[in-house]
C-alpha positions, 0 to 999 in steps of 0.5 A: 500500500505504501509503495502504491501510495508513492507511485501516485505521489510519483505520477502526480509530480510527474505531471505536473512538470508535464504541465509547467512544460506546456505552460513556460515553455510551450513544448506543444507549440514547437514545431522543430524537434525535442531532446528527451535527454535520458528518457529512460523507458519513455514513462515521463516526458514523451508518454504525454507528449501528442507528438512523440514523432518530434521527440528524440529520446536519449538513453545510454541503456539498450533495454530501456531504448527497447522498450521506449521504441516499443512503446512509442514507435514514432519515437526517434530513439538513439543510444548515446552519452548524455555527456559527449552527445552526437548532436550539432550545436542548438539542434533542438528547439527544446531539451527535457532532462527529468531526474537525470543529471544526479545519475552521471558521473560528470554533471558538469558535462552534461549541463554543458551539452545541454546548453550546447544543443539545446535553444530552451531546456527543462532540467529537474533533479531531485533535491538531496536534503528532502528528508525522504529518498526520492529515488526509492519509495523508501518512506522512512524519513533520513534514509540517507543518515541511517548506517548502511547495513540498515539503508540495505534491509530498508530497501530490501523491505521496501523494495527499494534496489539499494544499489541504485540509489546509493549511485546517485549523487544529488546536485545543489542548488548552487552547483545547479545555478553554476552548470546553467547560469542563464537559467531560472530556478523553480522549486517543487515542494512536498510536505512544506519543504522542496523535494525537487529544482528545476531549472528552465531557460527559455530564450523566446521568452527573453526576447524583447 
């Protein structure tokens, strides 16, 4: 029943960002194509979208591209590292990076090809201080400040994968605003506090 009650959680955020998309960005307006930068198994951003066909999905894991493809054969799907990424500079109109960039090994890279190929952006991660683990359905406030012995027989009782999340390196705020300095920076809360950044750049709506 927890873990349910997460996965609505999940689904309802996810949504969310879905909609601050269309509104501050107007990814449904665009008419050249978007980066789905590590879209994984296309559950986020291209499974809303009502034109998969102008999404370009990034994944660097075989079998989450499969099944992107396989749910969305529209889909323009290709196998690449989201920090050397095979792409001209400003190829896409608009680029998504939904919980991302604290997976890679080199955060800075990636921000930097971000910018390079990408005219407007959304990028969002998960803040790290949130006191429930946001990468695990794990509801036991402080996961992170429990010894590790304990961190494992959390996830094996909550049906957490406790090798995963101890790969995560959360981004700060602060290193956030230094990788993407022309950015705005917006905050989603939970339970009176911010459980997610986001950082949008919109260069249409700058324009004078």
């Amino acid at each position: 029943m927890l873990h349910q009650s997460f996965v609505l959680l999940r689904t309802f955020f996810r949504k969310q960002r879905y909609q601050k998309i269309v509104n501050d960005l107007q990814a449904e307006a665009i008419n050249g194509f978007i980066l789905d930068l590590g879209g994984g198994p296309a559950s986020f951003f291209a499974s809303q979208f009502p034109k998969p066909g102008r999404v370009v999905l990034v994944e660097i894991k075989k079998e989450e591209a499969r099944i992107a493809k396989e749910r969305l054969p529209n889909l323009h799907v290709v196998i690449a590292d989201g920090e050397q990424l095979p792409f001209a500079n400003a190829a896409f109109e608009l680029t998504i990076c939904n919980s991302v960039i604290e997976h890679v090994q080199h955060p800075a890279l990636l921000a930097q090809e971000i910018r390079r190929t990408s005219q407007n952006y959304f990028v969002q991660t998960p803040n790290g201080k949130f006191p429930v683990e946001p990468h695990s359905f794990i509801g036991i406030p402080f996961y992170r400040n429990l010894p590790p012995f304990l961190r494992k027989v959390a996830c094996r009782f909550m049906r957490g994968n406790y090798e995963y999340i101890e790969s995560v390196r959360y981004v700060t705020e602060e290193k956030l605003r230094r990788f993407f300095p022309e950015s705005t920076m917006y905050y989603e809360h939970a339970l009176g506090m911010v459980k997610s950044f986001y950082i949008t750049h919109h260069k249409t709506a700058e324009t004078p």
